[in-house]
C-alpha positions as CSV (number, residue, x, y, z in Angstrom):
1,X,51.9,54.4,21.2
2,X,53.2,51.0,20.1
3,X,51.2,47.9,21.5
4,X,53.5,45.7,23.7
5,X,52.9,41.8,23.6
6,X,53.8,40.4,26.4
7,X,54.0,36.0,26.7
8,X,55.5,33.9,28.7
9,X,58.5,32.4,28.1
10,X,58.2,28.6,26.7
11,X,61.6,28.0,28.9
12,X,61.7,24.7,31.1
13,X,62.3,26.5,34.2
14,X,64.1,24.5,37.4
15,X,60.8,25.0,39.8
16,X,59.9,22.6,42.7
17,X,57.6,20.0,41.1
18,X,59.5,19.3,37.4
19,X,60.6,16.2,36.4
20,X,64.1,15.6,35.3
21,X,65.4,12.8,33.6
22,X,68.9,11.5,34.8
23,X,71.4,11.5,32.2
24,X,74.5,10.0,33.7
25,X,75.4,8.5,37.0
26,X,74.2,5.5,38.7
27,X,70.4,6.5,37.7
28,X,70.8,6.7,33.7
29,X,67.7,7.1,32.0
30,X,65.2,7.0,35.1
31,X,62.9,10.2,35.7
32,X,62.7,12.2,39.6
33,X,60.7,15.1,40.2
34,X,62.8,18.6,42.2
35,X,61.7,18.6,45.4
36,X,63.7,21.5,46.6
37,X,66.6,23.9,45.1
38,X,69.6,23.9,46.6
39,X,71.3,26.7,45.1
40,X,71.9,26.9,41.4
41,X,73.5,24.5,40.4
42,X,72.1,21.7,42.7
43,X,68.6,20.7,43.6
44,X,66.8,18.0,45.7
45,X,65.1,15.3,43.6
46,X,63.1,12.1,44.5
47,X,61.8,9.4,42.2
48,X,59.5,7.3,43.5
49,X,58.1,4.7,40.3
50,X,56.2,1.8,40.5
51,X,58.9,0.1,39.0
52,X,61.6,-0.9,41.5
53,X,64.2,-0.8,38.8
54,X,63.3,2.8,38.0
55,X,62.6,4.1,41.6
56,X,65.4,7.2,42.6
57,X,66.2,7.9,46.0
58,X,65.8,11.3,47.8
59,X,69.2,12.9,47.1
60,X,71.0,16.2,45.6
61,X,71.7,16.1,42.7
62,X,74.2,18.8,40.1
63,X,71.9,20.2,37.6
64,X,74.8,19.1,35.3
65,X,73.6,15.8,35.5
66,X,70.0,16.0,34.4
67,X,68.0,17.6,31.7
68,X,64.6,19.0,32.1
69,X,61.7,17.5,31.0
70,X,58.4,19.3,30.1
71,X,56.2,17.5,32.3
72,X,55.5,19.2,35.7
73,X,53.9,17.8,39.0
74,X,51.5,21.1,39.9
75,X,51.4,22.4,43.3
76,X,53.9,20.1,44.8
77,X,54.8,22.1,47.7
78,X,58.9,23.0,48.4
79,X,60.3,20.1,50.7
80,X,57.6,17.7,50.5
81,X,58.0,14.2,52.0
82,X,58.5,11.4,49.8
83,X,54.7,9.6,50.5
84,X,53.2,12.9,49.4
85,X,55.5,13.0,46.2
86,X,54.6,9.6,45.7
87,X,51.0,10.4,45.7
88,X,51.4,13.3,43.6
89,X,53.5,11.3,41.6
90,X,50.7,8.3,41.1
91,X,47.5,11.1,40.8
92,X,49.4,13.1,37.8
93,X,50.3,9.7,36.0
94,X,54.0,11.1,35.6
95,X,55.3,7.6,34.4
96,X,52.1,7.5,31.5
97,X,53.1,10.6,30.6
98,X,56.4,9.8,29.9
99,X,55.9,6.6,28.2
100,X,53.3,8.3,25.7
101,X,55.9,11.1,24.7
102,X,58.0,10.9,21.7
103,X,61.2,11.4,23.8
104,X,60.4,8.5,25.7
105,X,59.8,6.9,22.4
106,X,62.7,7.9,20.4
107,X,65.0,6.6,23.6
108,X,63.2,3.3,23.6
109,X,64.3,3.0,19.9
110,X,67.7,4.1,20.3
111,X,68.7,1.7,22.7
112,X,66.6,-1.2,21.0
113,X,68.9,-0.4,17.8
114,X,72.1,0.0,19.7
115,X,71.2,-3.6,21.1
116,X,71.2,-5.3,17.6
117,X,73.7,-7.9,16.5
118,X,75.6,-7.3,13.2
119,X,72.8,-9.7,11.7
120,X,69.8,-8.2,12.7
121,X,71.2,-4.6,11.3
122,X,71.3,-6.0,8.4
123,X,67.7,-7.9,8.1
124,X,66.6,-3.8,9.3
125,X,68.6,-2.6,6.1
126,X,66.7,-4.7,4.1
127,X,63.7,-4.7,5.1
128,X,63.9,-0.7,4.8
129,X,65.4,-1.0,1.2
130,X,62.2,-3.3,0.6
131,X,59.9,-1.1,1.9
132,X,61.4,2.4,-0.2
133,X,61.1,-0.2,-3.5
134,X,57.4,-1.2,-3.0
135,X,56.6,2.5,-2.6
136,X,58.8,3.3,-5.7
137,X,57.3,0.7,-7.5
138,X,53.5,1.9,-6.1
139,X,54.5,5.7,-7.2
140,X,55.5,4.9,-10.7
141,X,52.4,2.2,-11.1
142,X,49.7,5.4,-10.3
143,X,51.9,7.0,-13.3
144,X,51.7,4.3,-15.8
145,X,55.0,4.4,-15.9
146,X,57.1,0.8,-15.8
147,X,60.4,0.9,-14.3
């Protein structure tokens, strides 16, 4: 007979315990955890953050409205109060987490960019085209070539 592989699947799954990150409403861009599912299309999330700019309070939320993140808060159990999410929240470094991944990163950027005056695009285009000629010029000087 044929040997079966069997894996798991790499799918962010809505479970009790995953971060989302907010992606429109009134909390744009700030990371909750599920705390309970609703049905399926709406859950229960809470937020708590160190931050009081970033903190999300305990609501229902459409699963419309947030996308899944891959960070996971283990063994949160369903319904839990917002102290012991808080805690969980705090001993799993959920915040650190988020900060040292590239999506974090990449957002930072993106906003950073879309905050740049007319001017300061173009000292950016510069400084890139300067920064593609020195390696240009570094490429063709390990040749012997002279441009």
């Amino acid at each position: 007979m044929a040997e079966i592989e069997i894996k798991a699947s790499t799918w962010r799954l809505v479970e009790v315990g995953r971060v989302v990150l907010f992606l429109n409403g009134p909390h744009t861009g700030r990371l909750a955890t599920i705390v309970e599912i609703i049905d399926h299309k709406r859950a229960l999330v809470d937020g708590p953050s160190s931050k009081s700019k970033a903190a999300v309070p305990r609501h229902a939320i459409s699963l419309a409205n947030v996308t899944l993140t891959p960070i996971v808060i283990p063994k949160l159990p369903r319904a839990a109060g917002t102290g012991a999410v808080a805690k969980a929240w705090e001993k799993e470094g959920i915040e650190e987490k988020w900060d040292q991944s590239a999506w974090a990163k990449k957002r930072i950027q993106k906003e950073r960019r879309a905050a740049l005056t007319d001017f300061e695009r173009f000292k950016v285009m510069r400084l890139r085209k300067q920064v593609g000629c020195s390696a240009l010029q570094e490429d063709t000087s390990e040749s012997g070539k002279d441009i």
